[in-house]
TORLO-892668 format. One line per field, with one value per atom (N, C-alpha, C): z, y, x; residue in three letters; atom name; chain; residue number from 0. Coordinates in steps of 0.1 Angstrom, whole numbers, plus 2048, in hexadecimal, padded with zeros to 3 digits. Each point is the difference from the previous one (the first is absolute). Layout:
Z = [Z; ...]
Y = [Y; ...]
X = [X; ...]
residu = [ALA; ...]
atome = [CA; ...]
chaine = [A; ...]
num = [NUM; ...]
This chain:
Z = [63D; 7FC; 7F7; 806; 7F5; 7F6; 7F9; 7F2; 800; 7FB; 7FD; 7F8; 7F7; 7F9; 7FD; 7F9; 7FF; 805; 7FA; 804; 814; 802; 810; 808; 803; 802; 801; 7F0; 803; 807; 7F9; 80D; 810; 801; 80C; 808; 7F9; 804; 801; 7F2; 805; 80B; 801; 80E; 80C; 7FD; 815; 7FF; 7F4; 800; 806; 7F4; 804; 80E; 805; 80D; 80F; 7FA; 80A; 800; 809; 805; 7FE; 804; 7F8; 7F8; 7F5; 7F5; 7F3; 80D; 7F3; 804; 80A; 803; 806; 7F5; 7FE; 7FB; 80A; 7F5; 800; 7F4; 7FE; 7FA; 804; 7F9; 7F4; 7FA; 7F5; 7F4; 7F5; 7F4; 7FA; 7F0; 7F7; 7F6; 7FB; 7F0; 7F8; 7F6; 7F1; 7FE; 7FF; 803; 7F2; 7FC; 7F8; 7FF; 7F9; 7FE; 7F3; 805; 7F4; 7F9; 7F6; 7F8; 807; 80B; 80B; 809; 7FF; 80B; 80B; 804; 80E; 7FC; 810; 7FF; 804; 7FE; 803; 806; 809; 805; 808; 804; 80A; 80B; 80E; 809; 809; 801; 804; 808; 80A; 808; 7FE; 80A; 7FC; 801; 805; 809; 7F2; 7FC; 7F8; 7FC; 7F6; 7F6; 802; 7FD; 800; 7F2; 7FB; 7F7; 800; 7F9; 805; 7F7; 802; 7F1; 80A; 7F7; 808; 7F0; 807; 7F3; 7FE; 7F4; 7FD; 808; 803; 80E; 80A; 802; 811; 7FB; 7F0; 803; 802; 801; 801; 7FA; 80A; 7F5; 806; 803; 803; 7F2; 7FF; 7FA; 801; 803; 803; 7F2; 7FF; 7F6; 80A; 7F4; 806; 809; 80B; 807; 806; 806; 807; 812; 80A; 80A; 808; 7FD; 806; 80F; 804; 809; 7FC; 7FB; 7FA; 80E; 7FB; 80A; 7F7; 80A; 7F0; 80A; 7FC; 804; 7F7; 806; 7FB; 7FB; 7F4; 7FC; 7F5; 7FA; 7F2; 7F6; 7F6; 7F7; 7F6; 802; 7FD; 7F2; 7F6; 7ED; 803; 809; 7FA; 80F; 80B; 80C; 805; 7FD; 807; 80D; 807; 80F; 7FA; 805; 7FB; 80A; 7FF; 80A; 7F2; 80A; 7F8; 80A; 7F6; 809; 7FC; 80D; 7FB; 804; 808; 801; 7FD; 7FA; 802; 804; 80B; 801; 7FD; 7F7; 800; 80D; 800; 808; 7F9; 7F2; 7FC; 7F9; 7FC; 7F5; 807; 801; 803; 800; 80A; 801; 7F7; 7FE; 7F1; 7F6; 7FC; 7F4; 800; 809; 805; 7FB; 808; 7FB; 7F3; 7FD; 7EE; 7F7; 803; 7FA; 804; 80B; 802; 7FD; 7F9; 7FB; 7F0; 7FC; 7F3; 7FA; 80A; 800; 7FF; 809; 802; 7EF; 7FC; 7F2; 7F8; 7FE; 7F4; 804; 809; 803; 7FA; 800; 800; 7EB; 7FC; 7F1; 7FE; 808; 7FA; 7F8; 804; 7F4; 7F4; 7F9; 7F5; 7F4; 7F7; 7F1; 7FC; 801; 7FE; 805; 80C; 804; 801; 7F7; 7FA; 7FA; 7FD; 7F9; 7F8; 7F6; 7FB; 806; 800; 801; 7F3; 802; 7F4; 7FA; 7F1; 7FC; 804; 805; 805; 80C; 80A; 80D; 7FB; 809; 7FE; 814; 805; 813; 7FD; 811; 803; 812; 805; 80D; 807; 809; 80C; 80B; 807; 80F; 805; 808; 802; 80B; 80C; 80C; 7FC; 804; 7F8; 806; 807; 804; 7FA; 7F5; 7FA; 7F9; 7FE; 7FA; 7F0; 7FD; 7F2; 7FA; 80B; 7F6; 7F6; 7FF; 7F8; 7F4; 800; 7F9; 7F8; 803; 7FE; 7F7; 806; 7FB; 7EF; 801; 7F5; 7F5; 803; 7F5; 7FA; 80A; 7F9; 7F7; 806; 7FB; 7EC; 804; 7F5; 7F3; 806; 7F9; 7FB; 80A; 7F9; 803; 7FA; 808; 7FD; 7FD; 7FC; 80F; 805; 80E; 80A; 804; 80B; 80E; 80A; 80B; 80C; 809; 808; 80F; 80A; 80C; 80B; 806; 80A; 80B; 80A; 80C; 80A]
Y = [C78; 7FF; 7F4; 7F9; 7F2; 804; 800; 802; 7EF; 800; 7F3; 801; 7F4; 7FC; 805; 802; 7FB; 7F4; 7FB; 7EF; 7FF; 801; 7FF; 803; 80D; 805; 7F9; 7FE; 7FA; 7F4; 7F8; 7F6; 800; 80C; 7FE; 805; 805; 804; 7F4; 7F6; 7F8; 7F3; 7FF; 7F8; 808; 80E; 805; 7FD; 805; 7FB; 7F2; 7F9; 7F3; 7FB; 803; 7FD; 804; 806; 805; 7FC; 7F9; 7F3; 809; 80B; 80A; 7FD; 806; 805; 7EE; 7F6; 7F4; 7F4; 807; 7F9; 80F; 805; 811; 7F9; 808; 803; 80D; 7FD; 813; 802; 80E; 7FE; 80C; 7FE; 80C; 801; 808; 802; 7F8; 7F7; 7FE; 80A; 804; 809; 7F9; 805; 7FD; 7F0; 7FB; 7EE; 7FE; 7FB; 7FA; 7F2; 7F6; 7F1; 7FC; 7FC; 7F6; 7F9; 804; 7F1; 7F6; 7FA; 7F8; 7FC; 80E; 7F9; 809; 804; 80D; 80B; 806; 809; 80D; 807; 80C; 810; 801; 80B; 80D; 808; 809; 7FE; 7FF; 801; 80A; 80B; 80B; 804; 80B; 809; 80B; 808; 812; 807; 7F5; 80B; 7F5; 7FC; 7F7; 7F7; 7FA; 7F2; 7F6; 7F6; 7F7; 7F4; 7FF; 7F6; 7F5; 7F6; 7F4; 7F5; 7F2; 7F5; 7F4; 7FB; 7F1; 7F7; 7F6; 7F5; 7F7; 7FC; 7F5; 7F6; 7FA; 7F5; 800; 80D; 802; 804; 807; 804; 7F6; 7F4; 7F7; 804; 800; 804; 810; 807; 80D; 808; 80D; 806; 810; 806; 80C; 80E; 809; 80D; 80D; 807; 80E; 806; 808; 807; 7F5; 7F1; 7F9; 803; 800; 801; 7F0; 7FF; 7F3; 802; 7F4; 7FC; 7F9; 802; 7FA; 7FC; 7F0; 7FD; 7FE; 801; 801; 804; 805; 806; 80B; 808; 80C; 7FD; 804; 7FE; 80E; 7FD; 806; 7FC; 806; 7F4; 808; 7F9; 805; 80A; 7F8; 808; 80F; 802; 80E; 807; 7F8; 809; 7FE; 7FA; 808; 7F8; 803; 7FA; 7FE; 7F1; 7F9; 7F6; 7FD; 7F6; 7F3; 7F8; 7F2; 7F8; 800; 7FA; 7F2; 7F7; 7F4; 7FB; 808; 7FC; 80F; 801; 80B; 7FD; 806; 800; 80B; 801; 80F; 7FD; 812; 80B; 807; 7FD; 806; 807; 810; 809; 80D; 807; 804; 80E; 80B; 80E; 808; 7FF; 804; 802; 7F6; 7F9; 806; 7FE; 803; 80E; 808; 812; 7FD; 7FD; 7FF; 7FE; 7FB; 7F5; 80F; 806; 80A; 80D; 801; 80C; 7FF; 7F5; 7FB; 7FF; 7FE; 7FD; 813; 805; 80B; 809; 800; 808; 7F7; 7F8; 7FA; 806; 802; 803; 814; 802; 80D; 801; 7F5; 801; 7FE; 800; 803; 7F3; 7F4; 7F6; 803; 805; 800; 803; 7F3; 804; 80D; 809; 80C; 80D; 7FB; 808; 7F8; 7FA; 7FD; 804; 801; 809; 7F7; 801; 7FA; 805; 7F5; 80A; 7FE; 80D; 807; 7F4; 800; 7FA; 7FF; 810; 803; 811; 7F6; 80B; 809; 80B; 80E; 7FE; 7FB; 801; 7F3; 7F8; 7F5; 803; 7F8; 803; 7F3; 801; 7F2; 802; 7FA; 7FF; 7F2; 80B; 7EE; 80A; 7F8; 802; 809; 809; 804; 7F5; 7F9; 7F4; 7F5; 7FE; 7F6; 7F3; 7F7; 7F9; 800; 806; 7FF; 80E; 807; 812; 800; 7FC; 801; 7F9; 7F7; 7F7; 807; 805; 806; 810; 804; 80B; 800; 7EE; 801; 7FB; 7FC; 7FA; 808; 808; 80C; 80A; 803; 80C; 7F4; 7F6; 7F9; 7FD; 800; 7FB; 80D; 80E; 80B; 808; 804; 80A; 811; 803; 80C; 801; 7F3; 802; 809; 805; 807; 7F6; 7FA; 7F8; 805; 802; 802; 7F7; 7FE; 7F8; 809; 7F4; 807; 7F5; 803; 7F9; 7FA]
X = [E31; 7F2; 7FE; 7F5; 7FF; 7F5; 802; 7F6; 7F3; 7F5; 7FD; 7F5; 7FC; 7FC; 7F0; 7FC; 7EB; 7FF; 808; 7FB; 804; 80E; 7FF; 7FB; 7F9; 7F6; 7F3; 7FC; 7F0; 804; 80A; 803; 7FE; 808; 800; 7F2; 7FE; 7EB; 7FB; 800; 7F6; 808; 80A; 805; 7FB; 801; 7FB; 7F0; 7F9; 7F3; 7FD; 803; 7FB; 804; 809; 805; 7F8; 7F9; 7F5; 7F3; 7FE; 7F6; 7F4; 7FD; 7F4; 7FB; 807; 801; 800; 801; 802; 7EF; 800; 7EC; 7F5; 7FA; 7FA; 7F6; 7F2; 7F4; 802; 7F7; 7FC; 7F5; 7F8; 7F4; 801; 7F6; 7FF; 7F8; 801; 7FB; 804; 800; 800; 800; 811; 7F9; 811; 7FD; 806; 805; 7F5; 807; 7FF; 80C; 802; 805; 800; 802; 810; 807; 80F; 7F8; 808; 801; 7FD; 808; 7FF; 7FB; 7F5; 7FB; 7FA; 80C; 803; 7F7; 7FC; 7FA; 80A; 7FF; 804; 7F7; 800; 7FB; 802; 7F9; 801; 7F4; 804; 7FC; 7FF; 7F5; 804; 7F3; 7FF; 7FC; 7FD; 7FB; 7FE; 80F; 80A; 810; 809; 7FD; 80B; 7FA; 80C; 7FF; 80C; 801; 80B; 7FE; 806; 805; 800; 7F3; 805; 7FE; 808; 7F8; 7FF; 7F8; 7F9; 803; 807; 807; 7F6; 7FF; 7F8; 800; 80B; 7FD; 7F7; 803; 7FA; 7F1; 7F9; 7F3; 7F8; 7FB; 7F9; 7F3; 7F5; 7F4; 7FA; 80B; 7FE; 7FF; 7F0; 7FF; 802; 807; 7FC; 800; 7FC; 7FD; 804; 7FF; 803; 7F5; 807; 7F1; 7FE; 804; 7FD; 805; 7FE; 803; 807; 80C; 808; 806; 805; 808; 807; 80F; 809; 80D; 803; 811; 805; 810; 80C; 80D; 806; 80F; 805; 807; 804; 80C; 806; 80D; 803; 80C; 803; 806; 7F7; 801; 80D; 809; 811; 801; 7FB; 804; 7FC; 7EE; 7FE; 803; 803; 801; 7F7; 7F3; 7EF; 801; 7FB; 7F9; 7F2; 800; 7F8; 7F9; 7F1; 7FB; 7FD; 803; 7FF; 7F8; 7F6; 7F4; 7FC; 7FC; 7FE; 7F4; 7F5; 7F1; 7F6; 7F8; 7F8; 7EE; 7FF; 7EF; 7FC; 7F5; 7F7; 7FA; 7FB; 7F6; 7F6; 803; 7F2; 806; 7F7; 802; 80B; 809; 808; 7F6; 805; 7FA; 806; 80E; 803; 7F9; 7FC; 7FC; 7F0; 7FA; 7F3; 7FD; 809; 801; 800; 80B; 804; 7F2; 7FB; 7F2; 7F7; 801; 7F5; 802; 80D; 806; 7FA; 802; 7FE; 7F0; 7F5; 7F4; 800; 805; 7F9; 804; 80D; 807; 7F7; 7F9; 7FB; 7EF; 7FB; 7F2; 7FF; 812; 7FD; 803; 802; 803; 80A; 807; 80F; 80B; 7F9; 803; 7FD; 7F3; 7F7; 80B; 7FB; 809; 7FD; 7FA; 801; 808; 806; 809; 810; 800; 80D; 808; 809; 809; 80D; 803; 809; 80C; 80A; 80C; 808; 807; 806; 80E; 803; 806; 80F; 803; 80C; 7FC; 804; 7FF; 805; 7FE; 805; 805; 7F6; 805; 7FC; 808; 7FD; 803; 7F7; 7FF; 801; 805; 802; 805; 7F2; 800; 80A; 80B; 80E; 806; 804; 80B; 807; 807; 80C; 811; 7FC; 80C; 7FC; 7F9; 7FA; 80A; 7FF; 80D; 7F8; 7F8; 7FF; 7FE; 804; 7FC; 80C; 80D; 807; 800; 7FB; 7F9; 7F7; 7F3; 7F5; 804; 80C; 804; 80B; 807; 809; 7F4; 7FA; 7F7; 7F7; 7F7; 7F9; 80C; 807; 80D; 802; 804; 802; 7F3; 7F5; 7F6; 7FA; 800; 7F9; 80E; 80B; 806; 7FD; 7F2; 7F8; 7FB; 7FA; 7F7; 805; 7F7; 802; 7FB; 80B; 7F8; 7FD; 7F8; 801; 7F9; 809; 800; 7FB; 7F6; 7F8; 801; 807; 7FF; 7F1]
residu = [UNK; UNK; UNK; UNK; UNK; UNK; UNK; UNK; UNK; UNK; UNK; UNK; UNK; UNK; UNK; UNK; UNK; UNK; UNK; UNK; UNK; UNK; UNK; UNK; UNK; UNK; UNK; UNK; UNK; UNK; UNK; UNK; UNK; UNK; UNK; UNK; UNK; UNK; UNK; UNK; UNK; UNK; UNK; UNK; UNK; UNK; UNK; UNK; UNK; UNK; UNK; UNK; UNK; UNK; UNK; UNK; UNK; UNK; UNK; UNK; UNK; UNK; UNK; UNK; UNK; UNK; UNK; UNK; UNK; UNK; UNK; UNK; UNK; UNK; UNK; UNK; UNK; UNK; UNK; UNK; UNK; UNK; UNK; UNK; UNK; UNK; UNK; UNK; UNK; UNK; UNK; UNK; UNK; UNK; UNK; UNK; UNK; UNK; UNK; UNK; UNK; UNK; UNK; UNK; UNK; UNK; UNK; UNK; UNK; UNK; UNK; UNK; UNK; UNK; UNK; UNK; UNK; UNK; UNK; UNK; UNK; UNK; UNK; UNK; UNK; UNK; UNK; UNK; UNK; UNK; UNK; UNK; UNK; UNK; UNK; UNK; UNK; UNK; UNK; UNK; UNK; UNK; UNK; UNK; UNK; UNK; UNK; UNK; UNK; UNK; UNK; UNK; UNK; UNK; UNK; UNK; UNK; UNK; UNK; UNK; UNK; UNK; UNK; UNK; UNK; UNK; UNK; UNK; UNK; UNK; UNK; UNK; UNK; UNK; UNK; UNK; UNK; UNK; UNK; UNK; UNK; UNK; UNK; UNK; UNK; UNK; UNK; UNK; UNK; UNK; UNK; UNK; UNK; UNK; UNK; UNK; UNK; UNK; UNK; UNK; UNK; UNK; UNK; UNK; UNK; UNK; UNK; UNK; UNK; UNK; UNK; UNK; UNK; UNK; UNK; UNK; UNK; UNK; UNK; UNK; UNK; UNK; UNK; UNK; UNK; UNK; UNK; UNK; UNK; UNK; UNK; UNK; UNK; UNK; UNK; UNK; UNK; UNK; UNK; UNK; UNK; UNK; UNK; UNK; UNK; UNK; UNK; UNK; UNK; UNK; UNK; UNK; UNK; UNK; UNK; UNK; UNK; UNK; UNK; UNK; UNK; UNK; UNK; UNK; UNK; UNK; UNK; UNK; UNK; UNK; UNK; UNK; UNK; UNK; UNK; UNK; UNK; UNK; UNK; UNK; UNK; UNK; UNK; UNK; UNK; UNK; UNK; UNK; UNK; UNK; UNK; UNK; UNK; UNK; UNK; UNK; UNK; UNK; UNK; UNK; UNK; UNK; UNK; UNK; UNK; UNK; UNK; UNK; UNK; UNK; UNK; UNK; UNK; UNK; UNK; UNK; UNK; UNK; UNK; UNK; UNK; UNK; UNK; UNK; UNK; UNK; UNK; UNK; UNK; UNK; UNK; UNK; UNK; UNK; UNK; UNK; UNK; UNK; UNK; UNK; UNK; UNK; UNK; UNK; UNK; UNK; UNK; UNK; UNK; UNK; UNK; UNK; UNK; UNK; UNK; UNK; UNK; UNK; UNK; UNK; UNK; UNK; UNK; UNK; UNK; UNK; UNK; UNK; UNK; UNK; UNK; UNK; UNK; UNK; UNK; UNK; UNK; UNK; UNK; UNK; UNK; UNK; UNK; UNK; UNK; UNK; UNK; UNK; UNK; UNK; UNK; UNK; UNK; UNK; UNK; UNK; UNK; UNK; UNK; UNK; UNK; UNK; UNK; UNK; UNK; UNK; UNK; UNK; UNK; UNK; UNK; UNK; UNK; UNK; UNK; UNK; UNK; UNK; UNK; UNK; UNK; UNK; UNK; UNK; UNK; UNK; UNK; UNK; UNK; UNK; UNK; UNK; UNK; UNK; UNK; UNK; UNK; UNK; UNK; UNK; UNK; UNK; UNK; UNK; UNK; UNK; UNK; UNK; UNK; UNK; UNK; UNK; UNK; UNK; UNK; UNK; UNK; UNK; UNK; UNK; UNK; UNK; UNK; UNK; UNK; UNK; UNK; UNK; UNK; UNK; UNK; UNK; UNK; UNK; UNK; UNK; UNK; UNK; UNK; UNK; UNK; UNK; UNK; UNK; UNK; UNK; UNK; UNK; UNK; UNK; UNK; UNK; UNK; UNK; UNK; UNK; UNK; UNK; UNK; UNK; UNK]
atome = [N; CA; C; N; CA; C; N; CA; C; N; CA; C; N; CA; C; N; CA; C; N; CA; C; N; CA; C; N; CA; C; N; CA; C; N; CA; C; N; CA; C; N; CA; C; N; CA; C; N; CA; C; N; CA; C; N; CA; C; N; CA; C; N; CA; C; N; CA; C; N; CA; C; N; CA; C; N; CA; C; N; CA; C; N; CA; C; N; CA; C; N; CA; C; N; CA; C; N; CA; C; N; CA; C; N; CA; C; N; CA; C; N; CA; C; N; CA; C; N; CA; C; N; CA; C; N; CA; C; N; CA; C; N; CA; C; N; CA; C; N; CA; C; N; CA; C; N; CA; C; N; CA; C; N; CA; C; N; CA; C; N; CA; C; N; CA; C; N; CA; C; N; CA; C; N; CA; C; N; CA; C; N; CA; C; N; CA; C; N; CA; C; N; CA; C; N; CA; C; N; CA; C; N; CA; C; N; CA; C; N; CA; C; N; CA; C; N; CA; C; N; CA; C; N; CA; C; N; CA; C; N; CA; C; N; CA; C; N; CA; C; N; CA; C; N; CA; C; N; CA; C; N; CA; C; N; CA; C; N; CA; C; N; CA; C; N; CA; C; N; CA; C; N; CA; C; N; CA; C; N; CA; C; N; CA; C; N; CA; C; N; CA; C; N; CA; C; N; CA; C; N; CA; C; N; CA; C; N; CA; C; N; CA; C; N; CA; C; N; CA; C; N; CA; C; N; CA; C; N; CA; C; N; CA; C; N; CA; C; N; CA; C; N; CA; C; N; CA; C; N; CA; C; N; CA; C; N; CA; C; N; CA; C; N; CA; C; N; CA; C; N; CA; C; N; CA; C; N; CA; C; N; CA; C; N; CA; C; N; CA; C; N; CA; C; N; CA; C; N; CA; C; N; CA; C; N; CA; C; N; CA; C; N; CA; C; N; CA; C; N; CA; C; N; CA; C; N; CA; C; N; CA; C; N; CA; C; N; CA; C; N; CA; C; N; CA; C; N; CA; C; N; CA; C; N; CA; C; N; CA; C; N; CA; C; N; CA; C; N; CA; C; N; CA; C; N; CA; C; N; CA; C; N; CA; C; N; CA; C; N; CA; C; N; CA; C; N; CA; C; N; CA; C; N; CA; C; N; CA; C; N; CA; C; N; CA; C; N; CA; C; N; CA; C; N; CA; C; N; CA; C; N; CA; C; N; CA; C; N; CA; C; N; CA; C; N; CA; C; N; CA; C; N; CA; C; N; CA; C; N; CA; C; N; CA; C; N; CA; C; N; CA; C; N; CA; C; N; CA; C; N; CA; C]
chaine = [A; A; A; A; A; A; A; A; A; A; A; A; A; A; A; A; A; A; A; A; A; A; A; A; A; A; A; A; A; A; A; A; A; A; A; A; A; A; A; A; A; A; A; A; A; A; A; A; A; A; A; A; A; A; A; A; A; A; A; A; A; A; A; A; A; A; A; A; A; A; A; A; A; A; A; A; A; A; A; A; A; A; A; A; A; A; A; A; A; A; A; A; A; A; A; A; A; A; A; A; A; A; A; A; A; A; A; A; A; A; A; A; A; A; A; A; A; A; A; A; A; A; A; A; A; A; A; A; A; A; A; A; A; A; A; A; A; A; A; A; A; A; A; A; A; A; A; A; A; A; A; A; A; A; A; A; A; A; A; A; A; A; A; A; A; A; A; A; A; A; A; A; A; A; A; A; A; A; A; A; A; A; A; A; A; A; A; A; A; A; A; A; A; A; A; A; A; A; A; A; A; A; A; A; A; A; A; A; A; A; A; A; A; A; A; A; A; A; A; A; A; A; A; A; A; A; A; A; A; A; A; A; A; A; A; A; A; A; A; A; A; A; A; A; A; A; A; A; A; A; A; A; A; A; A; A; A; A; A; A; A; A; A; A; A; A; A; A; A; A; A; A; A; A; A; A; A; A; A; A; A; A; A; A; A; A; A; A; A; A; A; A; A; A; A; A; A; A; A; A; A; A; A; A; A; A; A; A; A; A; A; A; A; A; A; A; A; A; A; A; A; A; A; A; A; A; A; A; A; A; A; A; A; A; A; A; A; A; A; A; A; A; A; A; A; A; A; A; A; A; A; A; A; A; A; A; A; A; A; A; A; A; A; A; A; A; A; A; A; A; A; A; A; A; A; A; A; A; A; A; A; A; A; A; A; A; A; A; A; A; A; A; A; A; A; A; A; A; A; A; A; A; A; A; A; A; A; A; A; A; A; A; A; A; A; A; A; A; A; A; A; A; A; A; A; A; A; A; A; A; A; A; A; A; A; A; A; A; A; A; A; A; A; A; A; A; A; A; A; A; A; A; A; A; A; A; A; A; A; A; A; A; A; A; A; A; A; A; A; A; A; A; A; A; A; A; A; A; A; A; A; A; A; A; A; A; A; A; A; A; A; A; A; A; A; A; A; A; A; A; A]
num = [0; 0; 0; 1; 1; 1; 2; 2; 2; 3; 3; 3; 4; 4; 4; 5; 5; 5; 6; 6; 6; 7; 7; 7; 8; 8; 8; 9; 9; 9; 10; 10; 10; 11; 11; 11; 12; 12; 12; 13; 13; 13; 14; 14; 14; 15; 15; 15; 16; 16; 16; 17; 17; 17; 18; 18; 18; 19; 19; 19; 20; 20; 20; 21; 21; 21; 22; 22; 22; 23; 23; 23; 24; 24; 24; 25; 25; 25; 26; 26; 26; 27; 27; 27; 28; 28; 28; 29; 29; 29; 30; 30; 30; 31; 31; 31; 32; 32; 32; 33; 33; 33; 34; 34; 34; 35; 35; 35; 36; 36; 36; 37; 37; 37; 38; 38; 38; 39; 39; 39; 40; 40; 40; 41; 41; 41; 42; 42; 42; 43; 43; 43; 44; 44; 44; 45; 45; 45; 46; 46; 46; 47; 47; 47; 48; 48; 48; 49; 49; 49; 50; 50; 50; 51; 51; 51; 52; 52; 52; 53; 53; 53; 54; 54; 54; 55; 55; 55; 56; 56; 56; 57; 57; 57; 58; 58; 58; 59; 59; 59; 60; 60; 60; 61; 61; 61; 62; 62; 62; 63; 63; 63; 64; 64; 64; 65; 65; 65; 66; 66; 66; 67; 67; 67; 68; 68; 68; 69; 69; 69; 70; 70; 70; 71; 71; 71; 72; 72; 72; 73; 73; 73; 74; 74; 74; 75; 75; 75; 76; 76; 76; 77; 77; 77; 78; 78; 78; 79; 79; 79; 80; 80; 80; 81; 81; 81; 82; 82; 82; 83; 83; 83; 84; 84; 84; 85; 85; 85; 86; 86; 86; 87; 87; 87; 88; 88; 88; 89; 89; 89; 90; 90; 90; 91; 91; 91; 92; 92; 92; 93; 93; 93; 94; 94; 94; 95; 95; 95; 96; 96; 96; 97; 97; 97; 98; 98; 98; 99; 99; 99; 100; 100; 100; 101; 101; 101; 102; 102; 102; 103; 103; 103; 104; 104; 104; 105; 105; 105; 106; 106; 106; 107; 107; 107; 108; 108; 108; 109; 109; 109; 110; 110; 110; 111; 111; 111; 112; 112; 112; 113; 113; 113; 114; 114; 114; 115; 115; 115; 116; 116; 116; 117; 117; 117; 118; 118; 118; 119; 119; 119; 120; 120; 120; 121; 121; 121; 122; 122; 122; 123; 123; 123; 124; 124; 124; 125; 125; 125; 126; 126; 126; 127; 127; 127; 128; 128; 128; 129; 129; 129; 130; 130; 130; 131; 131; 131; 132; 132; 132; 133; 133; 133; 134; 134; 134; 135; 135; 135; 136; 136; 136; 137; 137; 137; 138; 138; 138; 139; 139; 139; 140; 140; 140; 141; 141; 141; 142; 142; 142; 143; 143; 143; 144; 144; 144; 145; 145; 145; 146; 146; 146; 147; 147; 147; 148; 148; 148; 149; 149; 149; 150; 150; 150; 151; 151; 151; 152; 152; 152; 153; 153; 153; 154; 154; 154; 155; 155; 155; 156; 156; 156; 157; 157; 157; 158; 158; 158; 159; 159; 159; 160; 160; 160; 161; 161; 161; 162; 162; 162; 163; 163; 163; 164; 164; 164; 165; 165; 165; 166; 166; 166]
């Protein structure tokens, strides 16, 4: 039995990836959500659908005078790879054109128009939260790569709390 590495492995993912003429000239279409910007430059995002999401960053080189935001509807090229330290399968994109406002985002926006028409923002139905939980609740995967994470810290920070996880 050969035993191997973290590292050989993602290695060897991202060589059969990249090796695949597919997977290394891809468009793809999709959503815009959690975009965040480096120090540097890079963007970082999710690109996602009603069936899935994918992972992806656009480097400062390649953005030229492309703008995009969240809830934006794009057509992004790039190549599929993995990006080795954390494991992730990752699109690395090197042009993006918008489509407009994303249907995601659109709901989102009409979900939101509607809970605020019904009150439910109003500083009056606010509520502080408590200095020290008594429950803490969170909605996470249960295959999550950070529920353990999420679980040593609360356990550390209140170890009175009571947490409970909701799939």
């Amino acid at each position: 039995m050969k035993i191997y590495s973290v590292a050989e492995v993602t290695g060897y993912l991202r060589e059969r990836l990249e090796a695949d003429s597919m997977l290394a000239d891809l468009w793809i279409s999709g959503e815009v959500s959690n975009l965040s910007e480096s120090a540097a430059g890079h963007l970082y995002f999710t690109l996602k659908d009603e069936a899935s999401q994918l992972r992806c960053v656009l480097f400062h080189r390649a953005r030229l005078a492309v703008t995009i935001e969240n809830g934006a509807a794009v057509v992004a090229h790039g190549r599929i790879s993995i990006y080795e330290v954390s494991g992730t399968l990752q699109f690395y994109v090197d042009l993006v054109q918008p489509e407009g406002v994303g249907i995601l985002h659109l709901e989102f926006e009409r979900l939101k128009a509607k809970l605020a028409d019904e009150g439910l923002f109003e500083p009056a139905r606010k509520r502080a939260l408590p200095p020290f939980p008594q429950h803490i609740g969170v909605v996470i995967s249960p295959d999550s790569a950070v529920l353990h994470d999420i679980i040593n810290i609360i356990s550390r920070r209140y170890p009175l709390v009571e947490l409970v996880l909701s799939p």
